[in-house]
C-alpha positions, 0 to 999 in steps of 0.5 A, spaced: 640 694 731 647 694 733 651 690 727 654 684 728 663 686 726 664 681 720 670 676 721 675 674 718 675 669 715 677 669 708 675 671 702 671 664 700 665 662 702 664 655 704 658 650 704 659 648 711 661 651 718 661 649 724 656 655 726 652 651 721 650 646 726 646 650 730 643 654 727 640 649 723 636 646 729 634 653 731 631 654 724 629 646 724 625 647 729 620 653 728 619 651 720 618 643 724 613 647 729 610 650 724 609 643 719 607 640 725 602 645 728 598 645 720 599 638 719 595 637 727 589 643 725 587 640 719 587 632 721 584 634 728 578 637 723 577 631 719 581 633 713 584 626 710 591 624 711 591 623 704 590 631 703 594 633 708 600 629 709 599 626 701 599 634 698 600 639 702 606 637 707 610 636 700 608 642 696 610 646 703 615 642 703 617 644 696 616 651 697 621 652 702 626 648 699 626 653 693 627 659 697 633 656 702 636 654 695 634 660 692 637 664 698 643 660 698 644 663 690 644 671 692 648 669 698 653 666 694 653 672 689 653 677 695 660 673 696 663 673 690 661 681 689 663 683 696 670 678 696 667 676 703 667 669 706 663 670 712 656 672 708 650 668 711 644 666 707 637 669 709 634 664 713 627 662 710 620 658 713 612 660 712 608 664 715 606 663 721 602 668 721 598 666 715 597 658 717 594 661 722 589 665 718 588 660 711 587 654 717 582 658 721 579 663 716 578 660 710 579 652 711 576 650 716 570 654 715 569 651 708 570 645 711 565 646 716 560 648 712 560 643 706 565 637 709 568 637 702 575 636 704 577 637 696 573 644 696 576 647 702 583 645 699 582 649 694 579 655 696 585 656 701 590 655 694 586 660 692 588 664 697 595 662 697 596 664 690 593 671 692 597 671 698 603 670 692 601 674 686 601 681 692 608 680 694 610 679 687 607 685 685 609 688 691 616 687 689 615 693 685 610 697 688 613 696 696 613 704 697 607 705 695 604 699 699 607 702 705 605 709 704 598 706 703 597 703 710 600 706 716 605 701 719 602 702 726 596 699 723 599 694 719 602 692 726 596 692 730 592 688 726 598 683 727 597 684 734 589 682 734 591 676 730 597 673 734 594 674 741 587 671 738 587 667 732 595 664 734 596 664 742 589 664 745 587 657 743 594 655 745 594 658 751 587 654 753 591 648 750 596 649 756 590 650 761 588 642 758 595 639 760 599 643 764 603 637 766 605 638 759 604 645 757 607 649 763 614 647 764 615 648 756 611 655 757 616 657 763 622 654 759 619 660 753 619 665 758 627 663 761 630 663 754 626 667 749 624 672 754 630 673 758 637 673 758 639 668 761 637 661 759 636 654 762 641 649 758 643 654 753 647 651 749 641 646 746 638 650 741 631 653 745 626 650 740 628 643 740 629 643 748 622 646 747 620 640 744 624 634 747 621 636 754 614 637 752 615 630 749 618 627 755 612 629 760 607 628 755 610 620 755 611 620 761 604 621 763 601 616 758 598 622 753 602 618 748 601 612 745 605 607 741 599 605 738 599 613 734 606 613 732 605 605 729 600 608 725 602 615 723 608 610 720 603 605 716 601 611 712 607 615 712 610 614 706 613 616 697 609 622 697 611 627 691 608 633 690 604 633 684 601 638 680 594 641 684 590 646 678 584 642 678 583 644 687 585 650 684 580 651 679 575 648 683 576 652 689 576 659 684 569 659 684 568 659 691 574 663 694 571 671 694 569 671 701 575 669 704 579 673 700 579 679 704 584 677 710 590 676 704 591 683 704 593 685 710 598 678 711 600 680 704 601 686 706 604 685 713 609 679 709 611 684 705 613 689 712 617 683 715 621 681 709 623 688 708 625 689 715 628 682 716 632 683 709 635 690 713 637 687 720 641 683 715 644 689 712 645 692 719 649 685 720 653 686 714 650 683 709 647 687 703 641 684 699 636 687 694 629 687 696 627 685 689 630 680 687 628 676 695 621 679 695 619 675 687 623 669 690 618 668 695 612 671 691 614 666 685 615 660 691 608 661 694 604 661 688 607 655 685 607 652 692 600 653 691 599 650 685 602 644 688 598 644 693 600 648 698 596 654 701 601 657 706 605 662 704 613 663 705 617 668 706 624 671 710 624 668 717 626 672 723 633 671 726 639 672 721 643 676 725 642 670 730 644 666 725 651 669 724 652 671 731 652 663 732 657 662 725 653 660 721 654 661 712 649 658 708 649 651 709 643 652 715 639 654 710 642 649 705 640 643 710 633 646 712 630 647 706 632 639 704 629 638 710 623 641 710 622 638 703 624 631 705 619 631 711 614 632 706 616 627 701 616 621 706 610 623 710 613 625 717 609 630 718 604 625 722 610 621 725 612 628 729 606 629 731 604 622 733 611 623 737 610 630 740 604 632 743 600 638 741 601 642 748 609 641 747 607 646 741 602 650 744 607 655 747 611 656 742 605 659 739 604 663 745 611 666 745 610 667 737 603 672 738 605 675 744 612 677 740 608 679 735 603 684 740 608 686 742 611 689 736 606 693 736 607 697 742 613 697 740 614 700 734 608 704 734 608 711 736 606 713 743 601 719 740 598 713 736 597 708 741 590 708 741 590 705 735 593 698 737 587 697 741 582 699 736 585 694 731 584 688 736 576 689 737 575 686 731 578 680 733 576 679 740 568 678 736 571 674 731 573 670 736 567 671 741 563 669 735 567 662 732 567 660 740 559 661 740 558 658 734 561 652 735 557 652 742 551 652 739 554 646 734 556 642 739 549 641 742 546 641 735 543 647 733 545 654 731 545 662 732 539 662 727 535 657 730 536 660 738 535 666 735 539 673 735 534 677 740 535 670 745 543 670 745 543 677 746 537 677 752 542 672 756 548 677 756 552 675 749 551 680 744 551 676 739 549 681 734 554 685 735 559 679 735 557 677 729 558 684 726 563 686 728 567 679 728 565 677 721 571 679 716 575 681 721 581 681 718 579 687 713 575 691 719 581 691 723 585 694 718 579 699 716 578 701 724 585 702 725 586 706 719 580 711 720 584 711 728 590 713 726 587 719 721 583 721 726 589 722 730 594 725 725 588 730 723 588 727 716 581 727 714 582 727 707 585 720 708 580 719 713 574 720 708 577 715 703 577 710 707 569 711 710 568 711 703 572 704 702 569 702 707 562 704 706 562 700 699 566 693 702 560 693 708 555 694 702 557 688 698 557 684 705 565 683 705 566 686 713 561 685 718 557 680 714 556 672 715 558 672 707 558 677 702 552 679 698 549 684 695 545 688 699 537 689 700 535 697 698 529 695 698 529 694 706 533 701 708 536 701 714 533 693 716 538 691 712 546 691 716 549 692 710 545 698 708 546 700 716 552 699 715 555 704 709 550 709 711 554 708 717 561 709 714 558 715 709 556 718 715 563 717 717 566 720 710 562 726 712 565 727 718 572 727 716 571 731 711 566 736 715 572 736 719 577 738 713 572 744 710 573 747 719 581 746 718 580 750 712 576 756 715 580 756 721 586 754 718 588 750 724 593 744 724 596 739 728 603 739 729 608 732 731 614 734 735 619 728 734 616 725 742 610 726 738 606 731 742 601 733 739 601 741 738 595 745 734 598 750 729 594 757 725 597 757 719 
């Protein structure tokens, strides 16, 4: 990334630029999207307006506002230590990968199962607070983290869940309004993937929103009616201390728990990456301190009610090519807060369409697939790919599922052998699809040690994934202890049987390398060579 040359403007920073205005819709308008798109899914679902508007919207709200202040503190000091006036704050915003993940992973299917609103909360604070409690301790462990999970799965896993879990839905959304949904997707392909865009000056995101408003009242897919009544109950709502969600969630979180280590983890990769763009900018920030400021702020966000984490948002060096300070960072968390605090999370919504959003989604899964490929080594390639089957079922297996609940009944009701007879696969949908976040995770892993000849890694991740698969954490409905009694009929027995097998092999593989003393050789374009020792 080439840095931005600083500029002269003096040796103090001021709380407001001009460049600040700019930039603040720019970062508005993704943090909005985001509060707009949890506070849709949640209530859509049957979660009730109190829960979400009433305490989640404010705590969410709070945690943004902790980490823009906090932000705005080490530009500040940055400032002072360096006696430069052109210092810009880290920009701050969710996760919008992990709204995704607690919404669809952990909410909702808890929600669906026991229609306990306050429960399904409560395990996804759990969640959150786990989500949290990894990039805290990542802090100090980052280097070991990273050395742990090859950054090309780490991006893989990321791709499968961008273009499953964030951009396919949307993408059908789009094909269910069109007249809505296709000219903001066009706008995105315009002014985001191209280079030259459709009224410029006005910041993307917002023109995004004004348009897809626009034709969406135009063709009577609003009404004043929805906006009247998401102005009754808006209103005061503080955030509030939620331990008792928490505690009754605690109990009930382990199988949803899997899917917070790889977002951690790629939490982590991010904010590490984002805080370099801004040193290659010019402005340079410890790791540290940013990365307990975002732990810190998840876990009490979660405390108070909100399972989404936050994290370094995209796009300082944007930022600071538009002149901004810290003031766009300031106003953007007061903002956030104050839209939580009043309750107007529902009023947007009620006012932009869902299909105006959809293709921003799109635009964010399909940016995220595409640093996969980008980032990923050509000879790794493969991986990227394996990664995504994982999810494919996982999301072949929810669309089957909520088929079946449609028309009143269910996979166990039908039947396995039924489902699969008529071209479904069903099986092997529900096994592969079931803890999908972790399975990815492990798939790409055992991809990636297969092809850089690591066979010890290789073999302690068969190993990892013989144990998870026993206990039902991947490739089961929801995690137990498996049946002995039962060999092979029991999947999960097959299954770390299977992943032993896979150990095996690996360390076969290593015991031949040892004999034949062969290895294989990377050149810096990443052919693959074999060597004798």
């Amino acid at each position: 990334m080439t840095a931005v040359a600083p500029t002269a403007t003096g040796t103090q920073l001021k709380w407001w630029k001009k460049g600040d205005i700019a930039a603040f819709f720019a970062l508005f308008t993704n943090n909005l999207t985001n509060i707009i798109t949890f506070t849709a899914l949640l209530t859509m679902a049957g979660l009730p307006s109190e829960i979400v508007v009433g305490r989640i919207a404010p705590a969410f709200g709070l945690a943004i506002l902790i980490t823009s202040s906090m932000y705005v503190w080490f530009a500040r000091r940055l400032a002072a230590k360096e006696g430069r006036g052109d210092v810009v704050a880290l920009p701050s915003g969710p996760s919008a990968p992990s709204i995704f993940t607690v919404t669809f992973l952990v909410i909702l299917p808890v929600y669906s199962t026991t229609q306990d609103a306050e429960l399904a909360v409560g395990v996804g604070l759990v969640w959150g607070f786990l989500e949290g409690m990894m990039l805290f301790v990542g802090s100090f462990f980052g280097d070991v983290l990273r050395r742990t999970v090859p950054r090309s799965v780490l991006l893989a896993c990321l791709a499968g869940l961008g273009l499953l879990l964030l951009a396919m839905n949307p993408m059908l959304q789009s094909f269910q309004f069109p007249v809505v949904a296709f000219i903001v997707l066009v706008l995105v392909f315009m002014n985001w993937f191209g280079r030259v865009p459709f009224l410029g000056k006005v910041p993307t995101g917002l023109l995004l929103l004004i348009v897809g408003s626009a034709a969406a009242w135009l063709f009577g897919l609003q009404s004043p009616e929805a906006v009247q009544t998401a102005l009754a109950n808006a209103g005061f709502n503080p955030p509030q201390v939620s331990v008792g969600s928490f505690l009754e969630g605690l109990g009930h979180s382990a199988p949803y728990l899997a899917s917070a280590v790889p977002l951690a983890l790629a939490n982590y990769v991010f904010d590490l990456e984002n805080i370099e763009a801004a040193e290659a900018a010019g402005d340079s920030y410890r790791a540290r301190p940013v990365m307990l400021v975002n732990g810190s702020a998840t876990m009490i966000g979660a405390l108070m009610g909100n399972p989404y984490p936050v994290t370094v948002y995209i796009g300082h060096t944007a930022y600071k090519e538009m002149g901004a300070g810290i003031g766009y960072t300031m106003l953007n968390g007061i903002t956030m807060f104050l839209m939580g605090l009043f309750g107007l999370s529902a009023v947007m919504l009620s006012i932009v369409p869902l299909a105006a959003i959809a293709p921003i989604l799109i635009y964010i899964g399909v940016v995220t697939a595409g640093q996969a490929v980008r980032e990923t080594p050509k000879v790794e390639m493969p991986v990227v790919f394996i990664a995504l089957f994982p999810w494919i079922a996982s999301w072949a297996n929810s669309l089957v599922n909520n088929v079946l609940k449609s028309v009143g009944t269910n996979a166990g009701e039908v039947g396995a052998q039924t489902l699969n007879a008529a071209g479904t696969y069903y099986t092997g949908i529900s096994h592969l699809g079931n803890g999908a976040p972790l399975s990815s995770l492990l798939w790409g892993m055992i991809a990636v040690f297969a092809i850089r000849n690591r066979a010890v890694s290789g073999a302690v991740v068969g190993v990892i994934a013989a144990v998870v698969s026993f206990f039902g954490v991947i490739h089961a409905p929801v995690p137990r202890l498996a049946d002995l009694s039962q060999g092979l009929g029991d999947s999960q027995v097959m299954f770390a049987v299977a992943y032993l097998m896979v150990a095996a092999l690996f360390l076969a593989k290593w015991f031949q390398d040892r004999v034949t003393r062969d290895r294989a050789v990377f050149s810096a374009s990443d052919e693959i060579t074999v060597a004798s020792l």
